[in-house]
C-alpha positions in Angstrom: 9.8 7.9 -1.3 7.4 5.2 -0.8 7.7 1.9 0.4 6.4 0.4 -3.0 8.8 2.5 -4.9 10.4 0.5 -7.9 7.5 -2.1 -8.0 4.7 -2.5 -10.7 1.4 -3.7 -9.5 -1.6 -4.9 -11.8 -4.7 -4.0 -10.6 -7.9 -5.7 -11.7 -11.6 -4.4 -11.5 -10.1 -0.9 -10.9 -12.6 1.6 -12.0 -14.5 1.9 -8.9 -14.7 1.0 -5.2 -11.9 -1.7 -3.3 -9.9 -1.9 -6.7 -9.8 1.8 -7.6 -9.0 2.4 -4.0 -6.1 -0.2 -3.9 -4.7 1.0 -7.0 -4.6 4.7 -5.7 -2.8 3.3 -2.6 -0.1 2.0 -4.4 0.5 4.7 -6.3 0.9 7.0 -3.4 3.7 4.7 -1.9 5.4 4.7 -5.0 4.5 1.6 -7.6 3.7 1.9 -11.2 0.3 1.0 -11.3 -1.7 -0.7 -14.3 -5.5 -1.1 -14.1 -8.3 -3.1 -15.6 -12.0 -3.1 -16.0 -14.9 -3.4 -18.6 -14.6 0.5 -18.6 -12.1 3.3 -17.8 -12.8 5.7 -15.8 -12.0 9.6 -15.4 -11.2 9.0 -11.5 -8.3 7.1 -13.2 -6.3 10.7 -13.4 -5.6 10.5 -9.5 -3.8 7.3 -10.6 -1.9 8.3 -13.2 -0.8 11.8 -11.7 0.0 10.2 -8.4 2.2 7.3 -10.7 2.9 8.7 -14.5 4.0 5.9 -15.7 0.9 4.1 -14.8 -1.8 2.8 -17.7 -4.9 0.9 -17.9 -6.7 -1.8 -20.1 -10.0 -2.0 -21.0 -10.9 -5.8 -20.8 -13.1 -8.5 -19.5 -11.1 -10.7 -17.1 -13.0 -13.4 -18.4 -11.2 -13.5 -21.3 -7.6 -15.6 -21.1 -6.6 -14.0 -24.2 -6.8 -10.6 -22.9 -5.8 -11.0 -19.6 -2.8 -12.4 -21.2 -2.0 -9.7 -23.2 -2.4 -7.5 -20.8 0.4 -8.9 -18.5 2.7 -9.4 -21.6 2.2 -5.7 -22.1 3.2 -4.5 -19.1 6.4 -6.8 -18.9 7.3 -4.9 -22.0 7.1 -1.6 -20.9 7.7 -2.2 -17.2 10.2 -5.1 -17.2 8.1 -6.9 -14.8 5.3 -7.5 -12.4 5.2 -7.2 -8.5 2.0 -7.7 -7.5 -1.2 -8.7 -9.0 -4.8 -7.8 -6.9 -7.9 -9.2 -7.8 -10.7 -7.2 -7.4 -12.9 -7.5 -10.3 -16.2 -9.2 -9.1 -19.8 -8.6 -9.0 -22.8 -9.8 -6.6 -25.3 -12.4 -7.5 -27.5 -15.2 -5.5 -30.3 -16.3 -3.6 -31.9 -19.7 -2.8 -30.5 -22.5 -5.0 -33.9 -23.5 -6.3 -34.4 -19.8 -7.3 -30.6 -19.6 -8.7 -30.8 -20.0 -12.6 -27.9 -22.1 -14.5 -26.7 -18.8 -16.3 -27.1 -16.3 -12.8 -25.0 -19.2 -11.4 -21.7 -19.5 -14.3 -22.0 -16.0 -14.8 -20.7 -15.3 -10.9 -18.7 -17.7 -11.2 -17.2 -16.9 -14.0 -16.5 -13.5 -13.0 -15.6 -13.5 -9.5 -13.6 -17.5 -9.7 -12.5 -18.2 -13.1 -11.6 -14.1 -13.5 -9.5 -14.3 -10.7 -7.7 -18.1 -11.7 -7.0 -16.3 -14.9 -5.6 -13.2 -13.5 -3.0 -15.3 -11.5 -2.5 -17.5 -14.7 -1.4 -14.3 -16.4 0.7 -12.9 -14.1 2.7 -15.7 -12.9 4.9 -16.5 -16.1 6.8 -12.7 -15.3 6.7 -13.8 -11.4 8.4 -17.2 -11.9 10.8 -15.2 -14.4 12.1 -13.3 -11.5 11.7 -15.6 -8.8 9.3 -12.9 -6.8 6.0 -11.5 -6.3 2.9 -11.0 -4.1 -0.8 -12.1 -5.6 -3.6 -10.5 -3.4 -7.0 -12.2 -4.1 -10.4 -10.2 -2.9 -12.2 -12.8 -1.4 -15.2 -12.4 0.7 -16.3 -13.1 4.4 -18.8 -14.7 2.6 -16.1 -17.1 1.2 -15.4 -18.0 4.6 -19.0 -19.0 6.2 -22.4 -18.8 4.9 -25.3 -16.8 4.7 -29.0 -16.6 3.6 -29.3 -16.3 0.1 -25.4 -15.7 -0.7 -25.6 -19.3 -2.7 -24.2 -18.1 -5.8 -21.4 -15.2 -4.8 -20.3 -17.4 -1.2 -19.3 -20.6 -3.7 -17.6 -18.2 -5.6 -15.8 -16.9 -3.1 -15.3 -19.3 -0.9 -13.3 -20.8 -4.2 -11.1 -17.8 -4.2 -9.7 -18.7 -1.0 -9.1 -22.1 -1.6 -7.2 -21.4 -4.6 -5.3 -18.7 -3.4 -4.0 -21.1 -0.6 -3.0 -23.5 -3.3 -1.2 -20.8 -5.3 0.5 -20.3 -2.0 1.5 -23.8 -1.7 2.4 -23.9 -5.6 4.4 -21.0 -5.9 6.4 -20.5 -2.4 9.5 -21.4 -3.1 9.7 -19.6 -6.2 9.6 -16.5 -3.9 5.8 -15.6 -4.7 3.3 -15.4 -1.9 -0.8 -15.2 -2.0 -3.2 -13.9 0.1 -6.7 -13.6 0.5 -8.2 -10.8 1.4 -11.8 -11.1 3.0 -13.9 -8.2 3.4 -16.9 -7.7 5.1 -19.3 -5.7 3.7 -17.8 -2.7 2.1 -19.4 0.6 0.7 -18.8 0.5 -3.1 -21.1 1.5 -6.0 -21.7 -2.8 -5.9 -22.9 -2.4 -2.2 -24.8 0.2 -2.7 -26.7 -1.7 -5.6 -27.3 -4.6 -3.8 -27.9 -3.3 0.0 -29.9 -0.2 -0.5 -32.7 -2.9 -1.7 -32.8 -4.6 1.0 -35.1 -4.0 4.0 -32.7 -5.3 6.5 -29.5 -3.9 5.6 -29.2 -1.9 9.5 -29.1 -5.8 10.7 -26.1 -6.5 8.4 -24.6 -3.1 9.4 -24.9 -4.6 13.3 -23.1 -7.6 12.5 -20.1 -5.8 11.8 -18.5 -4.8 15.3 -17.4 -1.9 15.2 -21.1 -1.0 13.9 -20.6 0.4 10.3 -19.7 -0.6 6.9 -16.1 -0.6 5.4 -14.7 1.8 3.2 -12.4 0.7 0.2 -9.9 2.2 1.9 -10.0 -0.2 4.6 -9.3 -3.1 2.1 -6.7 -0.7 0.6 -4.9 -0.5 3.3 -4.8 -4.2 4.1 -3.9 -4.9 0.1 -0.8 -2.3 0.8 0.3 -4.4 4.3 0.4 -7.8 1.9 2.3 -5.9 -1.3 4.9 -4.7 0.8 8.0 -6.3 2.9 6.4 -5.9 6.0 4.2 -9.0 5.0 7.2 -11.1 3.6 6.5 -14.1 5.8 2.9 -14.1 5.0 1.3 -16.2 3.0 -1.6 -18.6 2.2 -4.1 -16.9 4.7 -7.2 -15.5 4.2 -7.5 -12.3 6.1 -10.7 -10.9 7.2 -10.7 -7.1 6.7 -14.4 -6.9 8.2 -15.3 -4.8 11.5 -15.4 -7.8 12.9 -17.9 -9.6 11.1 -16.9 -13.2 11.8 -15.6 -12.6 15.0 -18.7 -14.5 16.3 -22.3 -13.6 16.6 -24.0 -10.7 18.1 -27.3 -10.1 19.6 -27.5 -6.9 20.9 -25.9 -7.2 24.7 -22.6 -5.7 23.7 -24.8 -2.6 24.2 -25.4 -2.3 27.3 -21.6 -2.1 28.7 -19.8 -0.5 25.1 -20.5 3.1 26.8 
């Protein structure tokens, strides 16, 4: 039996890449699992054979009304919610003079507000039962900067801040938040974004342990924080990221890393 056996977990943005790979996860350690995206997908059938009971709802998590409806569903069939992951998010930036007014709401609508309303919904059920764990998908570019991240590192970079205030808000009702912060993973959003850009080996570098992540990576980490083995953690924002913020690197490790 797995160690998430009994629990229901809501899964946003899980079609594809860190949330598709998070919701699988659970599954295989046991939870009920209930996704969400703009689209289903057929990749959802590992999902659901892995977890029967499992479901999914098509919505836009910018939407409250949805996103409400949503959770209130799967109280009704499920009693209750465990853990909520917010993965939904897409890319968007560059200089701020470049950056128009709609490029700027729409990732921040998305990636912030999407994720302030996931927790909105979720959190009626949570206080109900006096428990839960809310795992945000932040960014290492919430964390620090970066050339032309304008757009997508505010957004972020608000993720974590609210997550630790959802910690501080909601602790001693038995619920906990945590960010996680990825570096730079290899999802179908990556590979939209990176493949353009002519110095995508120098972003690979950065990373320490010299490649990109895998959603599984992220998985993994989302799995640590929805179980009891994380019970006394809360309010951080972890950095799942090869070591990307570990400090800089130019090139010496090299010479000695055998």
């Amino acid at each position: 039996m797995g160690r998430l056996a009994g629990r229901v977990a809501y899964v946003t943005g899980a079609a594809s890449g860190i949330g598709f790979a998070c919701a699988r996860r659970f599954a295989e350690e046991g939870a009920v699992v209930v996704g969400s995206d703009l689209n289903e997908t057929p990749d959802w059938k590992e999902v659901a054979e892995l977890a029967p009971a499992s479901g999914f709802h098509v919505l836009d998590v910018t939407d409250e009304a949805a996103q409400t409806a949503a959770a209130e569903a799967i109280v009704a069939e499920h009693g209750r919610i465990d853990v909520l992951v917010t993965a939904a998010g897409i890319a968007g930036g560059g200089p701020v003079h470049l950056v128009t007014l709609a490029d700027w709401q729409r990732v921040q609508d998305v990636n912030l507000t999407g994720t302030f309303l996931s927790a909105k919904a979720v959190l009626p059920a949570m206080l109900a039962q006096q428990s839960g764990s809310i795992i945000t998908v932040a960014s290492v570019e919430g964390l620090e900067g970066c050339e032309g991240g304008s757009t997508y590192n505010a957004s972020k970079g608000g993720v974590v801040l609210l997550t630790k205030n959802l910690a501080c808000d909601y602790g001693l009702a038995g619920i906990r938040a945590n960010a996680i912060c990825p570096g730079f993973i290899d999802t179908p959003m990556f590979r939209s974004v990176v493949d353009k850009l002519p110095y995508s080996d120098a972003i690979r570098e950065q990373h320490k342990l010299g490649r990109f992540g895998r959603p599984e990576d992220i998985a993994g980490a989302a799995y640590f924080l929805a179980s009891d083995d994380s019970a006394f953690v809360t309010g951080v924002a972890l950095p799942v990221d090869g070591g990307y913020v570990a400090g800089h690197a130019y090139g010496v490790a090299k010479f000695f890393a055998g």
